[in-house]
N, C-alpha and C positions, 0 to 999 in steps of 0.2 A: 441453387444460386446461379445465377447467369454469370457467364463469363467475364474476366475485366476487360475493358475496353481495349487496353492496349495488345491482349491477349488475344480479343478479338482480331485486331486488325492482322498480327501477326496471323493468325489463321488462314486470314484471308488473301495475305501475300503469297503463304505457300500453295492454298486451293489454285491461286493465279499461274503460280510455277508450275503444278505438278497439270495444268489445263493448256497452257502455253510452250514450254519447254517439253513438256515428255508426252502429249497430245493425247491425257487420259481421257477416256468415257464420261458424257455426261452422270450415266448410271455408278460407276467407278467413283467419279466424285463426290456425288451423295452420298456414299457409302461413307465415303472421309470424313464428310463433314458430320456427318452422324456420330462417328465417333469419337473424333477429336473434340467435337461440343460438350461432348459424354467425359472428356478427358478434362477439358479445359473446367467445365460446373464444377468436378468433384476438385480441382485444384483450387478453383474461387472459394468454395464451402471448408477449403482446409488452410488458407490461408497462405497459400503458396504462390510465388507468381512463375510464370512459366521461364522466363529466365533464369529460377534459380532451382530449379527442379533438380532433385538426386536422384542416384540411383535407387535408394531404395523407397522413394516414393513412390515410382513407376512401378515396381513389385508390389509395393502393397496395394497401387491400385488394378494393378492385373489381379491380383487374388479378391478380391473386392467385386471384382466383375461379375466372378463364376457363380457369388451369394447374391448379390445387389445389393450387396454392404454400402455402394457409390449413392444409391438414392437410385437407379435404376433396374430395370429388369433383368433377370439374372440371366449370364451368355452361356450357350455350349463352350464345350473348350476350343471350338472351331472358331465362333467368334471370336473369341477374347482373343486368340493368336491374333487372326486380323486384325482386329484392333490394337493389340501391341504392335503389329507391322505399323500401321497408320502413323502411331506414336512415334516410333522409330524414324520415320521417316521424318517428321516435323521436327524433330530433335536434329536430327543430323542437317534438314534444311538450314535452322537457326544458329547452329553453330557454324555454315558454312558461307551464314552471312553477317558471320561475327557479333549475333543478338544476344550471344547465350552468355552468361556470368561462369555457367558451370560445363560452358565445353559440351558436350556430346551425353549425358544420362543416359539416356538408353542405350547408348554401344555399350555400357558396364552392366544392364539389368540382365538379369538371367531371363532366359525365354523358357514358361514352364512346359513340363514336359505333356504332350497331346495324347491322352490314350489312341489306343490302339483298338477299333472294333472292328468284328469279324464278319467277314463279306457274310451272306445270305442266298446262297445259290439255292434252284429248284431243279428238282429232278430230270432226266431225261426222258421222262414217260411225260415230267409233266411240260416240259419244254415242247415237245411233241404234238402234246393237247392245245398248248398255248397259240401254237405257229396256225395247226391248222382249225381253231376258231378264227385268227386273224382273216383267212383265206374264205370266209364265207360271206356272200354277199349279203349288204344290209338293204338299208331303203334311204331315200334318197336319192341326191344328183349323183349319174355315175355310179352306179351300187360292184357292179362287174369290176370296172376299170380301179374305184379305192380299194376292193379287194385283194386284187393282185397288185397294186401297190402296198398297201400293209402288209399281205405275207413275206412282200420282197424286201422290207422293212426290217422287220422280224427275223429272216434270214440272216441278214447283213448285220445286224444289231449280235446276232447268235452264235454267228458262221466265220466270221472276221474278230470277232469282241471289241466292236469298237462302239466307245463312246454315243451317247446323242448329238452330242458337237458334229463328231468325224462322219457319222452316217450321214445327218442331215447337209452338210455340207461339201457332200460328194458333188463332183461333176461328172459329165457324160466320159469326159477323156480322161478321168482319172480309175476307170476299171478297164481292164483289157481283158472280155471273156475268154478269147483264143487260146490266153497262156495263164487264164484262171488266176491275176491279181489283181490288185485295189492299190492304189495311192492313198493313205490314210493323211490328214491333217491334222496332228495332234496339239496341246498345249505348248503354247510358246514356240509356235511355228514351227515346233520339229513335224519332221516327216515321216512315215515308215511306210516299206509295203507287205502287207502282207497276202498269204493265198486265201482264196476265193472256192472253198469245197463246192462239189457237184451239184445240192442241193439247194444255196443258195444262187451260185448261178444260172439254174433253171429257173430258180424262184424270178431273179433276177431277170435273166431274158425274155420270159413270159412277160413282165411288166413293161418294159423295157417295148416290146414291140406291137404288146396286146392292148395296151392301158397309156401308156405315158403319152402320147399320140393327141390323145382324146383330152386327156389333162389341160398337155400344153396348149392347144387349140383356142384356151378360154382365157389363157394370158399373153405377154407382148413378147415372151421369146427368153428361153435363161436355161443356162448351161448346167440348170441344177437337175441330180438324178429323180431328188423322190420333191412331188410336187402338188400342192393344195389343191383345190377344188377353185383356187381363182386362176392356176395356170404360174403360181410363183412356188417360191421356194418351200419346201414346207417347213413351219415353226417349229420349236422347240416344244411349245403346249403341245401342238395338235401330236404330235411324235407321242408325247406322255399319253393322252387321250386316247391314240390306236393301243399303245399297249396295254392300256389300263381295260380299253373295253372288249381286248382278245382274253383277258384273263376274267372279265367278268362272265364272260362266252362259255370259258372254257372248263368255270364253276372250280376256278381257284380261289379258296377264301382268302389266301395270305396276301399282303401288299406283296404289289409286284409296278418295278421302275423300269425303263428301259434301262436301267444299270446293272437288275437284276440278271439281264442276259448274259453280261459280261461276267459277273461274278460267277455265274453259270461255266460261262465257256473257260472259264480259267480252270473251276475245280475237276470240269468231264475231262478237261486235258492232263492233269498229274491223275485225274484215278486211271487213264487209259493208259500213262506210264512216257509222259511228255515229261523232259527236262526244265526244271524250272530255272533256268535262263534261259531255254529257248520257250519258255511262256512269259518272262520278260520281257522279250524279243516282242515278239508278238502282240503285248502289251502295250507294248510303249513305253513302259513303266522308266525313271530313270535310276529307283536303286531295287538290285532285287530284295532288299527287305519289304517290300512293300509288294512285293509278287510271295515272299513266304507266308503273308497271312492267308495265301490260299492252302497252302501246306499243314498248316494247322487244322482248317477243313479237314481237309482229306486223311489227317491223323485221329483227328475227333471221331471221324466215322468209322473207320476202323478197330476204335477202341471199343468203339459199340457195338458193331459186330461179333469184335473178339469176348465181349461180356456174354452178349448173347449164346455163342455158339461152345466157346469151350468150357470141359466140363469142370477145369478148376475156376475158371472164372464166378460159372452160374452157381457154383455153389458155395464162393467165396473163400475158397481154400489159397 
C-alpha cells in the first residue's frame, strides 16, 4: 500500500534535511529513501500513521524485515539494522520538529541484536600463491606495468590490512618508504599509521617507479598511488577484479574479496603470537571485540589440530 500522503511529504522534508543540513550522498539517500518507503507502505497497510507510531510497532516491523512478513523482500540482519538506523533517524527528525504525537519511538525500540560471523581467512601458502599470480603479466594495455601494480596492490591490501577504501585511496605522500610506513584513511576520518613490511614495499617501490610512470602518463595528473589504465584513480570494482582474477590464476576455488586479505593478515598475526590490541591497533578497529573474532579463528584451528594430533583426542577418550 503506498504511503499517506501527509507521510509522504514528511519524508520528503527529512530527505531535504538529511541532503541540505548534513550534506549526505546522493547514493546515501537512495538508500533512505528505499527504506523508509519500505517503513512508511508497511505503516499505511497497518493503519497507523506515522505520527503516532510506538515503540513496539517499530519492533515488530524490524522483525518483520528479516522474513518479509512487511510485504517485502526479506533483509540480512545488516540491512534491517540499517534500516532501523534510517527509521531512527526520521523519528528523532519529527520529533524535533514537533510533528510527532508520540515523541521519539524509536529512541525506546530495542535495536536487535546483529550476529556475529566469522572472518574467512586463507592460508599463507595460499596468500603466497595469490600475490604472485597477481604479479604475472597478462594481455592487454600495459600488461608489465598493471602487473606490478596489482602485485603492489595485493601486498598493501596483505602487508598493512587495510581495507579497499584505505588502499585505493592512498596518495604518493601518504607512504614514507625510508621509515617503512603508510598513512591509512579509515572509516569516519580516523587515521592510523601503520608499518609497511619488506615485501610490500618492494612490491611497492617496483611500481611506484617501474609502472605508475606509464599509468599516469595516460591521465591529467592525481596524487592517487594505485591507478587505472585511464591514468586516474583506481576503482573500487576494478580493485575487486584484480583480486578476484589473482585468485582465479592462482586456482583458488574458494571466494576471495580484497577483504579476504585483511582477514588473512589479522589471523597469520595472533597464530605468529601478536597481541590482539595491538592487531586492534593495527586494524583500526574501534572496539577490540570485533578484533576477537579473529581469536576464535585461531582457537578453532587449534582445536583441530589438537583433535587431530593428540592421542586422547583421536580416540575420543
Amino acid at each position: 500500500m503506498a504511503p499517506r500522503p501527509e507521510d509522504a511529504r514528511r519524508l520528503e522534508q527529512h530527505l531535504a534535511h538529511l541532503r541540505i543540513e548534513r550534506g549526505l550522498s546522493a547514493n546515501t539517500l537512495a538508500a533512505y529513501r528505499g527504506d523508509l518507503t519500505r517503513y512508511l507502505e508497511h505503516l499505511a497497510g497497518s493503519g497507523i500513521a506515522l505520527t503516532a507510531v510506538r515503540p513496539h510497532d517499530i519492533s515488530a516491523w524490524t522483525q518483520d524485515l528479516r522474513t518479509g512478513a512487511d510485504g517485502g523482500a526479506p533483509l540480512a540482519a545488516s540491512s534491517a539494522a540499517r534500516a532501523l538506523a534510517a527509521v531512527r533517524g526520521l523519528h528523532a527528525f519529527l520529533d524535533q520538529e514537533r510533528e510527532s504525537a508520540t515523541g521519539d519511538p524509536a529512541r525506546l525500540a530495542p535495536t536487535p541484536a546483529r550476529p556475529r560471523t566469522l572472518p574467512h581467512p586463507i592460508s599463507i601458502e595460499e596468500t603466497e600463491r595469490l600475490i604472485e599470480a597477481a604479479g604475472r603479466p597478462g594481455t592487454g594495455i600495459l600488461p608489465e606495468a598493471r602487473a606490478l601494480r596489482d602485485r603492489a596492490l595485493l601486498e598493501i591490501l596483505y602487508g598493512l590490512g587495510a581495507r579497499i577504501s584505505e588502499a585505493i585511496g592512498l596518495d604518493i605522500d601518504d607512504v614514507d618508504l625510508s621509515s617503512r610506513a603508510a598513512l591509512l584513511h579509515g572509516k569516519g576520518d580516523k587515521q592510523r599509521v601503520v608499518p609497511v613490511g619488506r615485501f610490500a614495499a618492494q612490491a611497492l617501490e617496483a611500481y611506484l617507479t617501474r609502472a605508475r610512470p606509464a599509468l599516469a602518463a595516460r591521465g591529467r595528473g592525481t596524487p592517487a598511488i594505485f591507478l587505472g589504465i585511464r591514468g586516474t584513480r583506481l576503482t573500487r570494482q576494478a580493485a575487486w577484479a584484480i583480486v578476484q582474477s589473482a585468485a582465479s590464476a592462482a586456482e583458488i576455488e574458494r571466494e576471495i574479496s580484497p577483504h579476504t586479505l585483511r582477514h588473512s593478515y589479522a589471523t597469520h598475526l595472533l597464530h605468529g603470537g601478536a597481541d590482539v590490541r595491538t592487531v586492534q591497533e593495527l586494524l583500526g578497529h574501534a572496539s577490540v571485540t570485533t578484533t576477537q573474532l579473529y581469536t576464535q579463528v585461531t582457537v578453532d584451528s587449534l582445536r583441530e589440530a589438537h583433535a587431530a594430533a593428540h592421542p586422547r583426542a583421536r580416540h575420543g577418550a
